[in-house]
N, C-alpha and C positions, 0 to 999 in steps of 0.2 A: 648535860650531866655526864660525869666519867662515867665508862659503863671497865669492870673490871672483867679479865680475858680470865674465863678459866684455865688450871694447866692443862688440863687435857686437850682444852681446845689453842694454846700457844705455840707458837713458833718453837720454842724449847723443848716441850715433848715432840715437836713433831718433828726435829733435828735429829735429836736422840733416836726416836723411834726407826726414821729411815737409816741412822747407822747401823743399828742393830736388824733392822730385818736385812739389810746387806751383807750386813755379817754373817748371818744366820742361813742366807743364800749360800754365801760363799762356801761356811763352813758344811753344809749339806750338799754340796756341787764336788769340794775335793773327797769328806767321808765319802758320797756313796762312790769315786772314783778308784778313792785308797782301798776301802772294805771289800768291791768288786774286783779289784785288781788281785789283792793278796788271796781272794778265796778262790780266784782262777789260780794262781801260781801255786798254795799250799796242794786244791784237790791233784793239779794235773803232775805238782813232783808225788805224790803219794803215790799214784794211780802207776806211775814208772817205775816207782822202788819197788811196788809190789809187783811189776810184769818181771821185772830184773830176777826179781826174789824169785818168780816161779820157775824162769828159765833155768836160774841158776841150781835151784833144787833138784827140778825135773832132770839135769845134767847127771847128778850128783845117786838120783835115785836109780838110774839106768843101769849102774855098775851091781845094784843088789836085786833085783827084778826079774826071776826067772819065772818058767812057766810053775801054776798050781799043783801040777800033776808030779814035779819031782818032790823027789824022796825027802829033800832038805827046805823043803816049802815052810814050815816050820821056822828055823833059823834063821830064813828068807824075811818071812815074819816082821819076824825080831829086828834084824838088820834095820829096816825100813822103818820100825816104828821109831828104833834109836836115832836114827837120821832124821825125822820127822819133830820127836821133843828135845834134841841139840839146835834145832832152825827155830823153834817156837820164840816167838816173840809178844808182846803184848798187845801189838795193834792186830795177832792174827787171832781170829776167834776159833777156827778150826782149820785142820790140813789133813785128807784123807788121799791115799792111793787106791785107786781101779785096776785090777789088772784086765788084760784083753778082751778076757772073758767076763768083765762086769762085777767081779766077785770083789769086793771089800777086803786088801790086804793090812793096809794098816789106818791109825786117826789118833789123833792130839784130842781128841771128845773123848775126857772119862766116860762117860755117861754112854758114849756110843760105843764101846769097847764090844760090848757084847755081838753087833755087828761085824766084827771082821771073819772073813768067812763068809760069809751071806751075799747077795744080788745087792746092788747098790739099785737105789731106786730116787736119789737127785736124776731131776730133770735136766738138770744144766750138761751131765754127762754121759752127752750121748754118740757120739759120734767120734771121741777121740781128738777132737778136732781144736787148736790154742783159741779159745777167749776170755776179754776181758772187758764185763760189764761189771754199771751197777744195778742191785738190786734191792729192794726189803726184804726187809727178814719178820717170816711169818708171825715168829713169837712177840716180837719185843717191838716191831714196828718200827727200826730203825734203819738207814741206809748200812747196806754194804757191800765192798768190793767183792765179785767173784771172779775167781783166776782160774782157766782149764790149759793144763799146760801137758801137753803128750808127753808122755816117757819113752824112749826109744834106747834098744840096747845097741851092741855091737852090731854093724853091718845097717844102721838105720831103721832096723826094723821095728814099730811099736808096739810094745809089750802092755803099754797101761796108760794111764792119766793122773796125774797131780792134781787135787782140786784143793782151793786155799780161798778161806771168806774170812775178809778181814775188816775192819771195824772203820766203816767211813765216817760213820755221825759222829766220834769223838775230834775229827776233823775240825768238821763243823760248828761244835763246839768250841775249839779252841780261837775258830776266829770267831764265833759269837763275844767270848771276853773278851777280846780287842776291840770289838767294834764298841763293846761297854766299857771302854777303858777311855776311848776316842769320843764319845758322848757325854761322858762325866767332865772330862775335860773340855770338851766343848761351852759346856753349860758352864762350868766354873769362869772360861775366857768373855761367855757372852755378858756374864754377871759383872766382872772386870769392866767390860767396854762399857756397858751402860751408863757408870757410874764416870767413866772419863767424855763420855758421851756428853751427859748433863753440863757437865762443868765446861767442856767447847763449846755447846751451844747458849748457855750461858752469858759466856763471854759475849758471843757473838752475836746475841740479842739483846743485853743488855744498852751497848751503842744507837741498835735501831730505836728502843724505847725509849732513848734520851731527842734522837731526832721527830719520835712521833710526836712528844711533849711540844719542839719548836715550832711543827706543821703546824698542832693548833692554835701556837699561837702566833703565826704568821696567820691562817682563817682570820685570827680576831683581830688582827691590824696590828700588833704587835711585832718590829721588827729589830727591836731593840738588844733582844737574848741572842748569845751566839754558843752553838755546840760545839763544848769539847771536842777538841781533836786528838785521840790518846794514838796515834799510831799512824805508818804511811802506808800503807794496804789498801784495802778495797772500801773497807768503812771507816777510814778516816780521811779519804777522797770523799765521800760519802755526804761526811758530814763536815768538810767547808764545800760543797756543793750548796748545801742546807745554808750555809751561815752566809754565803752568795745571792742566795733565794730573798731575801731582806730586800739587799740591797738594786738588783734586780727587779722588785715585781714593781717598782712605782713607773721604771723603764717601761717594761712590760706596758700597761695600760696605757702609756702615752702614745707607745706606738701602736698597740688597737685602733686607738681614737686614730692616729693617723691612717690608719689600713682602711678604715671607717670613711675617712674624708676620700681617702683614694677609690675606695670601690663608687663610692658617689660620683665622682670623676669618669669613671669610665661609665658608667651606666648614661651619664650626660652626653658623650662623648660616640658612644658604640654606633655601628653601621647598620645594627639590627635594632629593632623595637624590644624591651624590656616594659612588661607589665605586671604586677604582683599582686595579689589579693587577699585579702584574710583568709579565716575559714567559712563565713559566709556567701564570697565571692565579690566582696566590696573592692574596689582599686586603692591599693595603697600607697602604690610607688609604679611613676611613670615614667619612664626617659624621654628626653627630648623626639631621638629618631620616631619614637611611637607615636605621640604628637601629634611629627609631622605626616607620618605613614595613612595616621586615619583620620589627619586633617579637623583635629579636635582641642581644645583648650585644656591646659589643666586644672582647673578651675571646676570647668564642668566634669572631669574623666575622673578626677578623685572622689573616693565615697559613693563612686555608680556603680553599678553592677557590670559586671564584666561583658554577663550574655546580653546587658543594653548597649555597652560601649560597642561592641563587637558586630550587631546586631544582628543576631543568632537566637534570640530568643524562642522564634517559633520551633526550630529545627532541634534546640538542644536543653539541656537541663545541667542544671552543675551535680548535679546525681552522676548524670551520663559522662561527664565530662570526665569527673573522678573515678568513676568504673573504670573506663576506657577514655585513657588521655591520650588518642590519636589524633595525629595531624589535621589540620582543617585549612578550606579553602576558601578566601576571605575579597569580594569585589568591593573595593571601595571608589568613590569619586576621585579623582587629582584633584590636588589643589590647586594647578592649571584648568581652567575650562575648554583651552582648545587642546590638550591631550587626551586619550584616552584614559578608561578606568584603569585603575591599580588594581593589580592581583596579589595578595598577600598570602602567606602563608604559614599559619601560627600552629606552633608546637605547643601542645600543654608538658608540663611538668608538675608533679607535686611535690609541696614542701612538708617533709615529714621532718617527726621530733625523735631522738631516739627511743622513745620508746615505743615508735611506730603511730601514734597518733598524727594525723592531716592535719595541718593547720595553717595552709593556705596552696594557693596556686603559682606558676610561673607561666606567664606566657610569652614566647619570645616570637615576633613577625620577622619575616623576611619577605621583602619586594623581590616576588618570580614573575614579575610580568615579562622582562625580555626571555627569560629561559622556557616561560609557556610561551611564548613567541617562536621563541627557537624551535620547542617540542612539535608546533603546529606546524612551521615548516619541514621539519622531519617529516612528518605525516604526509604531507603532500609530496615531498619529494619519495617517498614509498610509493604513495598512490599514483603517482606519474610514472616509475620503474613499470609499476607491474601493467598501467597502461598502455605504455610504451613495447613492451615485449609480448604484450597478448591480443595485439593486432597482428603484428608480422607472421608471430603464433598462428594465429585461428587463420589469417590467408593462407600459411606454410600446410596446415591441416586439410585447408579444405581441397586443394589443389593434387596434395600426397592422395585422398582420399578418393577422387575423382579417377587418378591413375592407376591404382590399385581394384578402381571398379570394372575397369577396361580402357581406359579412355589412353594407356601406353600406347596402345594400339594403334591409336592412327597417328599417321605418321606426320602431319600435321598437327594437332590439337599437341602432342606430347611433350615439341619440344618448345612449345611455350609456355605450357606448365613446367615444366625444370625449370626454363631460364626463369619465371617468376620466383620459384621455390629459392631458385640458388639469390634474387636477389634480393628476399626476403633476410636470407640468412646470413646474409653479408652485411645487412643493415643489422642484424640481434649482435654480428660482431663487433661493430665497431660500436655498437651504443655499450657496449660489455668492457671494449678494450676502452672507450672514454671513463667510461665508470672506474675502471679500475685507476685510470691515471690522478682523475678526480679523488678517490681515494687515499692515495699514495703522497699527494699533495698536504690534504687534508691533515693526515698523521705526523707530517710531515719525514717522512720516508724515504721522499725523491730526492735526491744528491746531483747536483747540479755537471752535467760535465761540461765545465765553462774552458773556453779556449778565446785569445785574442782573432780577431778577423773583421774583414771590411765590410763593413754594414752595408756600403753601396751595394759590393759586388754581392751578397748575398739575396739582395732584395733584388738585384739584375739576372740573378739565378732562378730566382722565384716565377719571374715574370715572363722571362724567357718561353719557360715551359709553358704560361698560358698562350702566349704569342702561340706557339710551336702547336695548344691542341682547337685554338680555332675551330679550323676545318672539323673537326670532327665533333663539334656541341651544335646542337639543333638552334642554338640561333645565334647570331654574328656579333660580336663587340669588339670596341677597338680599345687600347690599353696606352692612355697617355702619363708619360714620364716626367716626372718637374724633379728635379733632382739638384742639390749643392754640389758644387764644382770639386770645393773637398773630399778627401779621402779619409773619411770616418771609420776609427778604430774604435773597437769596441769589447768587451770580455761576458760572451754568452755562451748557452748551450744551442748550439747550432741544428741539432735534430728540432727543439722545439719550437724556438724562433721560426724556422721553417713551416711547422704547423703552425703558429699562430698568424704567419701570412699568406696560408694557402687557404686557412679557417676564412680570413676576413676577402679572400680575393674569391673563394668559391659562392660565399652570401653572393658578393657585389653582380657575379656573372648568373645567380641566380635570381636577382632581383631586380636586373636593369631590363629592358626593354632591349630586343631585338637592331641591333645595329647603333647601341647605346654607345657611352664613350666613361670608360674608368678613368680616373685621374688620380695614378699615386704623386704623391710628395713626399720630399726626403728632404728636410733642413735642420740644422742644427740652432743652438742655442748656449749659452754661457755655460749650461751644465746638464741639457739633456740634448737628447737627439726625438725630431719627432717624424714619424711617419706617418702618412692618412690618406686613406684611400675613400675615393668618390665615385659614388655609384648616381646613376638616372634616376631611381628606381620610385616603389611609388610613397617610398618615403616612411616613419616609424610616427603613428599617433601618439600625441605629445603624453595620455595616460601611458604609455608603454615604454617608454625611452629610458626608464627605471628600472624596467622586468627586464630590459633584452639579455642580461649579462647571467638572471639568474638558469640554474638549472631546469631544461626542457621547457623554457618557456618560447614562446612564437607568438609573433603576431598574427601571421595567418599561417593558424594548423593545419587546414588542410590542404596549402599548397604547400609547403615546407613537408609535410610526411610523403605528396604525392613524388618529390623531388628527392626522395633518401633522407632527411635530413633528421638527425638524432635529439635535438635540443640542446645538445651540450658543447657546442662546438664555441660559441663565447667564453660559456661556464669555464672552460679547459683554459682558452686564452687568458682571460683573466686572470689565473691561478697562476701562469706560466709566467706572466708581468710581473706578478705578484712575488715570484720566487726571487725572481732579476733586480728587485728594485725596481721597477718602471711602474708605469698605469695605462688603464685602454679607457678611453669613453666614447660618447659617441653622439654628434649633433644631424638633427633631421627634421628635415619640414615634407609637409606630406604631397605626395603628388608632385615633388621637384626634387628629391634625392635625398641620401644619408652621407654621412661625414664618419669614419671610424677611425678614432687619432688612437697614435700608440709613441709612450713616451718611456724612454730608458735613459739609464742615468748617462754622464756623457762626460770625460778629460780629456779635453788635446794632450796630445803628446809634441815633443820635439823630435826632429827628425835624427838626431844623434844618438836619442836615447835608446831606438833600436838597433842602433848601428855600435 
């Protein structure tokens, strides 16, 4: 049913209406600017002409001004009064002379005639001295100006006072009529607009009311009417927008339906599980990935309860869930048997209507089994730090503590507590400085400073220096050389290559037997270069030959701690391989020795091409 718009409550009055109160703003923003302005200029020229005026009198009365006491005071008199009602004007209400001595010589007040001769007793004149205020006037209640203006004869000397109160509220008055001159007109203009007001807005609603006619009956399927288009403006873009809308909306709906088949599409498609539920918490729509996440049918997932799909029933309530729709942490079986469980992790969401009413759930899984995987090796690799530094720790403590008790003192005992302490802290530094390379890597931070150079001779540089400290390691190995004939070039960072073969030669002499025998190799291959060194030693348990490369792991902790060793001297390797392009691994049978290969990428060159 048409429902009909009262005017009051129309778009028409309420055009009108914001013209006119804008108007009405307006016009009450310049009056009270114009009325303000004019009764500052009218008071402040009044206030001037009458200081002018006093001055000027006061000048004028100097010349007739003598003392009370002479003979011609009389005349005097006179003189003054006559100067006094030739200056009378209509804005002055009275003008009376003081002479020095206070006495009343003359006044423009009939009424006060009988005063002259007598003690003046205004307050305003009392000291001789030029002001000019406003004040009221006792009688009559009205503002008026008072003017003391000295009289001074020849030689500067003052003889008297000029006093003159002249008549401010007729001022005031006169720009009272103005401001009612400025308001009648106002209101006659506002009466004006109103009436041109209606008819603009008029216009300019009458268009809308033709296009709200076709809105409904575009509602009722009806695309066949098209609005007039009377103009190129705003509303007559308006409405072929409108007569557009027809032909459009069957578009419109088809591609819904398509957006429809597409969102379907992705929800089949997506990485993450999508599950949705009524407001009961029934399943209404399941994606594929979800399916296969919780290794269920859809068959059986549709029309079940969420908190059975899930199986979460004991722990939660779909009360709770809609309270507080926080993350939850979800084991399921794999659909593999020889994997482990799946760790899920589902976000709730609710589906609200706009008017804020629930009327279903979202729940979307995500597979965090590797990244709780990851998290836990996080965990351990903290709990291995803080292991690792709170041995050397509590040794560096108890030894500091001993010396501090007296034990400096002898001169024996002391300096093997220092050299402990110092090689306590020697081992916190380098497990600090691998840490931090480890880190740098990690970020990836480290900037390679790769330079061409011959892989032989660097790995004969290497070795050298073990050759060279022998003699000075508590037990004897001998360092055999298998090496290609070739001169292998190569593009690495030469500081860490270094490390990574001083890493794998200082295991090797730490884990061979007494007069063992290392055996490095150096060969190349179509596209790498490999080197591997062979140790006696007593070999890596086939469970372990996995962990050796991670962070701080050992096979035997506590000969590797008794030996300085940090755990991380593979971890470092690896990462350095890592950066190069190459790879380390490592083969070992127990009780007959370890194999540690290391493989970098590798092009011959021609020999002209560096020449």
């Amino acid at each position: 049913m048409k429902k009909k718009v009262r005017f009051f409550r129309s778009v028409n009055f309420k055009i009108a209406l914001t013209f006119i109160l804008v108007l009405l703003v307006s016009i009450e923003i310049i009056g009270a600017y114009f009325i303000r302005g004019l009764e500052r200029s009218t008071i402040e020229s009044f206030k001037s002409n009458m200081d002018t005026q006093a001055e000027t009198l006061a000048s004028t009365l100097g010349n007739h001004l003598g003392s009370p006491d002479d003979e011609d005071s009389g005349q005097q008199n006179d003189e003054l009064q006559r100067v006094l009602d030739n200056s009378d004007s209509s804005d002055v209400l009275e003008m009376k002379v003081v002479d020095e001595k206070n006495n009343i010589r003359a006044t423009t007040n009939v009424a006060e005639r009988y005063t002259v001769g007598k003690k003046n007793d205004d307050p305003y004149i009392d000291d001789f001295s030029t002001k000019s205020l406003v004040a009221v006037d006792d009688e009559t209640s009205n503002r008026v100006q008072i003017n003391v203006q000295p009289i001074q004869t020849t030689g500067d000397t003052v003889a008297g006072a000029l006093y003159i109160r002249s008549d401010l509220e007729q001022q005031y008055e006169e720009i009272n009529d103005i401001a009612l001159i400025f308001i009648t007109s106002s209101v006659i203009a506002v009466f004006i607009s109103m009436i041109v007001a209606v008819l603009v807005a008029r216009s300019i609603t009458q268009p809308i009311a033709e296009m709200r006619q076709q809105a409904l009956r575009i509602a009722k399927g009806d695309y066949s009417r098209k609005v007039q288009v009377k103009g190129n403006d705003e509303l007559g873009e308006l409405a072929a927008t409108f007569n557009q809308l027809g032909e459009r909306i069957e578009e419109t709906q088809e591609a819904m339906e398509s957006e429809r088949n597409r969102l379907n599409s992705v929800l089949s498609h997506m990485t993450d599980g999508v599950v949705a539920t009524d407001r009961r918490g029934k399943v209404i729509t399941i994606n594929e990935m979800a399916l296969s996440l919780l290794n269920v049918e859809r068959e059986s997932a549709v029309n079940q309860s969420i908190l059975t799909l899930f199986d979460m029933g004991e722990d939660y309530t779909l009360r709770k869930i809609l309270e507080n729709p926080e993350e939850i942490l979800l084991e399921r079986p794999s659909a593999d048997k020889n994997l482990d469980n799946v760790l899920l992790r589902v976000d709730f969401s609710m589906i609200r209507r706009d008017s804020g009413f629930i009327s279903g759930l979202v729940a979307v899984l995500h597979d965090v089994t590797e990244q709780e995987k990851t998290e836990q090796e996080r965990r351990e690799f903290v709990s291995n730090v803080s292991h690792e530094l709170r041995t050397p720790l509590t040794s560096t403590r108890s030894y500091i503590e001993a010396l501090s008790e007296g034990a400096w003192k002898d001169e024996e005992i002391a300096p093997k507590f220092l050299n402990v302490t110092l090689n306590e802290t020697d081992r916190m530094i380098r497990m600090i400085n691998d840490l931090l390379s480890l880190s740098r890597m990690d970020s990836g931070n480290y900037q390679l400073q790769a330079e061409y150079i011959n892989f032989k001779e660097l790995v004969n540089f290497v070795l050298d220096r073990f050759d060279m400290m022998v003699d000075e390691q508590e037990k004897k190995y001998h360092i055999k050389r298998d090496f290609t004939k070739r001169e292998l070039w190569v593009e690495v960072d030469t500081d860490r290559m270094i490390q990574v073969i001083d890493n794998l030669m200082n295991n090797a002499v730490k884990y061979s037997p007494d007069g063992g025998i290392i055996t490095v190799r150096l060969v190349e291959t179509h596209n790498n270069i490999i080197l591997s060194i062979t140790d006696q030693g007593l070999g890596i348990p086939p469970n372990d030959i996995n962990k050796v490369f991670d962070r701080f792991y050992r096979v035997d902790k506590a000969r590797a701690r008794k030996q300085g060793g940090t755990g991380l001297g593979l971890a470092i390797s690896k990462e350095v391989l890592k950066v190069h392009g190459g790879n380390i691994w490592v083969e070992s049978r127990e009780h007959v020795g370890s194999t540690f290969f290391v493989s970098l990428p590798y092009e011959p060159y021609e020999e002209d091409w560096w020449e």
